[in-house]
N, C-alpha and C positions, 0 to 999 in steps of 0.2 A: 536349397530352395525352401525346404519345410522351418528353418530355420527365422529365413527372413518372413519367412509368412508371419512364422507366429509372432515376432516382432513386431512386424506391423499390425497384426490383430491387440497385441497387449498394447499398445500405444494408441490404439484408437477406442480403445474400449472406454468405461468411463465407470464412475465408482459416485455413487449417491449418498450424501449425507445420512447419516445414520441417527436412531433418537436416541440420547446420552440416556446413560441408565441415571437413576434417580441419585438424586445429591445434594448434598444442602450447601446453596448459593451464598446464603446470608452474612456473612465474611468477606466474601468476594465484592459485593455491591457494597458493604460499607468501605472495603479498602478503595472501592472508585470516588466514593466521595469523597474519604480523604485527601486521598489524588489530586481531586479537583479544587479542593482548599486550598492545594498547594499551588496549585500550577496557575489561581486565582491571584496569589500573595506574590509570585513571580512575574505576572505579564505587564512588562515593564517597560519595556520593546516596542514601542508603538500597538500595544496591544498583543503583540508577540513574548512568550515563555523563553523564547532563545534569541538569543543575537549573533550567533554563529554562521560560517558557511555551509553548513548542512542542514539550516532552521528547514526549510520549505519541507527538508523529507520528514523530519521528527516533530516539525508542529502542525502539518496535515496529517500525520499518525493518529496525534492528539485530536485537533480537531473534528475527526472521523467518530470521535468517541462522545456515545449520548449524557447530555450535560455538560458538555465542555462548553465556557462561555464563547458564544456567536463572536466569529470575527472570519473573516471576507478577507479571502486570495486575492483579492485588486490590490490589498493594500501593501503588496511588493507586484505588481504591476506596472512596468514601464509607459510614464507617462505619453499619451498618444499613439503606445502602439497597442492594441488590444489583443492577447492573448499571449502578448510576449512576457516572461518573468522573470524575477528575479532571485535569488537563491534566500535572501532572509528579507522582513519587512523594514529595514533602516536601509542605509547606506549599500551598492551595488559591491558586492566583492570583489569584485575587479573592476577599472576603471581606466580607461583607452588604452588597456593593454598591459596596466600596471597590476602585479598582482598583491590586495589587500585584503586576504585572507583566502582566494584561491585561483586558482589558475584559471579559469573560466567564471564568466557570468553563469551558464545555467549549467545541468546536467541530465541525464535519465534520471539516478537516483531521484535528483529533486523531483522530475518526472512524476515519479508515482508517488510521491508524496503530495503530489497535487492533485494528482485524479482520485487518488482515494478520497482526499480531500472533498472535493468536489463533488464525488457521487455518491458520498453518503450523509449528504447535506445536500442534494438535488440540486444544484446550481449547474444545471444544462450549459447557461449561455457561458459560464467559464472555460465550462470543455471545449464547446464548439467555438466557442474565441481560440483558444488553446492549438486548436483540429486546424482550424483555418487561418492560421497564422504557420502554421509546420508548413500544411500544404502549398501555401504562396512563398514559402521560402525553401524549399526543398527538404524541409525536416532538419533542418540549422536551423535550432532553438536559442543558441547562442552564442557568445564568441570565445576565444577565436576560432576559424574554422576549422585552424592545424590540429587543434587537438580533438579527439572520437568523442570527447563524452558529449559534446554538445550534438551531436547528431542522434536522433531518435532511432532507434532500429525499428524490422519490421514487429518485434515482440511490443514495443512501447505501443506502432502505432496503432495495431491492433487494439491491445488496451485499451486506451483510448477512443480509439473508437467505437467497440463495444459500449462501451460505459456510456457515449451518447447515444446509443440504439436504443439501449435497453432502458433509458428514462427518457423515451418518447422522440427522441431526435432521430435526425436523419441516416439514414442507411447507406454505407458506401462499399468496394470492394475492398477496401481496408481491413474491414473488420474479418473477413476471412483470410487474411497473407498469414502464413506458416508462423507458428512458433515452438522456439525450442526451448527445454530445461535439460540442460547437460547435469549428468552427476559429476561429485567430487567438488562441490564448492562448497568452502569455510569461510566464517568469521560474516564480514562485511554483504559477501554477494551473497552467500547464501539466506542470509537473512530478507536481500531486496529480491532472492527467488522466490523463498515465503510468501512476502507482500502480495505479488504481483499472480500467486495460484490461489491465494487468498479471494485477492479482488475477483478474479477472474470465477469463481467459484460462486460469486454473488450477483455476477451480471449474467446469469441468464447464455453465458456465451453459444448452447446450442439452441439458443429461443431466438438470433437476432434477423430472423428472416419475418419474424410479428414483433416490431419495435412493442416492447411493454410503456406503458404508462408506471411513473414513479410509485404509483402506491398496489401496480400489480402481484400477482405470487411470480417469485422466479423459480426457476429449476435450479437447484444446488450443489447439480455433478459436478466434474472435472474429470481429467481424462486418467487413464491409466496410468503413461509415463507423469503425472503431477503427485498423485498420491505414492506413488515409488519415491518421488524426491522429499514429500512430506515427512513418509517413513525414513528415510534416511536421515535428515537433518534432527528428529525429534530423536531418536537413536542416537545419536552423537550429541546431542546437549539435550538429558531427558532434564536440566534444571530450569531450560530456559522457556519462557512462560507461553513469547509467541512461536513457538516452533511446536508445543505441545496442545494449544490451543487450536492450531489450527489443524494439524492431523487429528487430534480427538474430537475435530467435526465430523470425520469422515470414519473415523475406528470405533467410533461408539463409546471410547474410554475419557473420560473427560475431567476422572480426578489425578494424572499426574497434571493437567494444564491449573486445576483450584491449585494445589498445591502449590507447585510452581508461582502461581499468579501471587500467593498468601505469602511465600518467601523473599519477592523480588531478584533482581538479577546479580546474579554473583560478579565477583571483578573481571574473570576470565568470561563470563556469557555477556558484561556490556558491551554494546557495540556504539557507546557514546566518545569517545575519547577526551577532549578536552572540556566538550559541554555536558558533564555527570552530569545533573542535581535536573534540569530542566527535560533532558534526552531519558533520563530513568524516569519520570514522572510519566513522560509520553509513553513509551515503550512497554511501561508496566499496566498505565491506561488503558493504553488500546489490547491489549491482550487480555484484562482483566473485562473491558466491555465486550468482549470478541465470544467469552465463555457465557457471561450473562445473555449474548444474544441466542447464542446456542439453544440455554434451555429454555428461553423464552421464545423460539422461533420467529426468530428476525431476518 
């Protein structure tokens, strides 16, 4: 009994941002401009860096990132239906069933590549397009039904829904449904675990009972079992930029995330596959703007 107490007490507990000790950024922010040179000379895509089945997760990474040039989530937006998306801005990946580049039209991962997307660009009415298009269809985001990834779990919808509380939108019982970070995940999910303790770390998620206004202060916790999973994953890849970025929010150590950020990602820590050149620009972007906001209290 003492046992599961304390479990539930370390899992409900919560761990506050901490102020980086001092360090000089000024390498960091030029490698973003770089970045952004490049990922400039790249978008080619309808205004999109990638043309891939996994664009929406790694070019809402990107565009999450301050200075990335402006371009709008509608434009993989299925015509006429509002909120509903699409995995990259060209052509639908899949097509009445046929599979052209993947097995489904949408997925979670794309999921949170859209809502970061979204909510660190303030664009509300994409969320709640997003929110109220799950909702009238059961959270089948998209096809086919057979396969799980197109169904939102309760972790997504949550997400999600925080993300429109806390920039001023509507409040529902969503934004309180359970979520869980199991340990022992590698490579791909662990990384979309990052993301999503990430985000959640920036909405405010124990403020959504006083919806903030976009330009309010939020609260910067996160819970206990998140920073456990932070600590784990930056531990097992201390190269990799966004894993050490985002725990050194929380640990106060923020030169292996510079470092990291200064080296870019090794072969074994890309989690790009066949889209390198556009998914590394992202990935090192957003981790790179991730440290800058740090010490600049963003």
């Amino acid at each position: 009994m003492k046992m599961i107490y304390l479990m539930l007490l370390l899992s409900c507990s919560t761990v506050e941002q901490k102020d980086p000790a001092p360090a000089d950024i000024s390498l960091v922010k030029e490698k973003l401009e770089t970045l952004h040179e490049e990922a400039g000379e790249d978008s080619i895509y309808n205004g999109w860096m990638l043309d891939g089945c996994d664009s929406m997760l790694f070019q809402g990474k990107y565009q999450a990132t301050a200075g990335a040039l402006p371009l709008d989530p509608r434009t993989a937006q299925l015509s006429g239906e509002a909120g509903r998306f699409f995995r990259r801005g060209s052509k639908p990946c899949n097509l009445d069933g046929k599979d052209v580049g993947s097995k489904t039209t949408w997925s979670r991962d794309m999921g949170i590549g859209l809502i970061y997307w979204a909510y660190r660009t303030k664009n509300l009415s994409v969320l709640a397009d997003h929110f109220n298009y799950g909702k009238a269809h059961n959270w089948q985001m998209g096809k086919p039904l057979d396969d799980g990834r197109v169904i939102y779990t309760p972790n997504i919808i949550s997400l999600l829904s925080n993300a429109i509380v806390s920039l001023g939108g509507s409040s529902s019982l969503h934004q309180k449904w359970p979520t869980i970070y199991p340990s022992g995940l590698k490579s791909y999910q662990a990384h979309l675990q990052v993301l999503q303790i990430a985000l959640r770390g920036e909405i405010a998620t124990n403020k959504v009972d006083k919806p903030q206004k976009p330009e309010a202060e939020l609260n910067m916790s996160i819970s206990g079992s998140m920073y456990r999973r932070l600590e784990e994953h930056s531990k097992r890849e201390p190269k990799n930029p966004l894993y050490q970025a985002v725990y050194g929010k929380y640990s106060g150590d923020m030169q292996p995330a510079i470092d990291a950020c200064l080296d870019g990602y090794t072969e074994e820590d890309s989690r790009c596959g066949t889209e390198e050149h556009g998914c590394q620009i992202a990935e090192i972007a957003f981790a790179c703007d991730f440290v800058i906001r740090v010490f600049e209290g963003k």
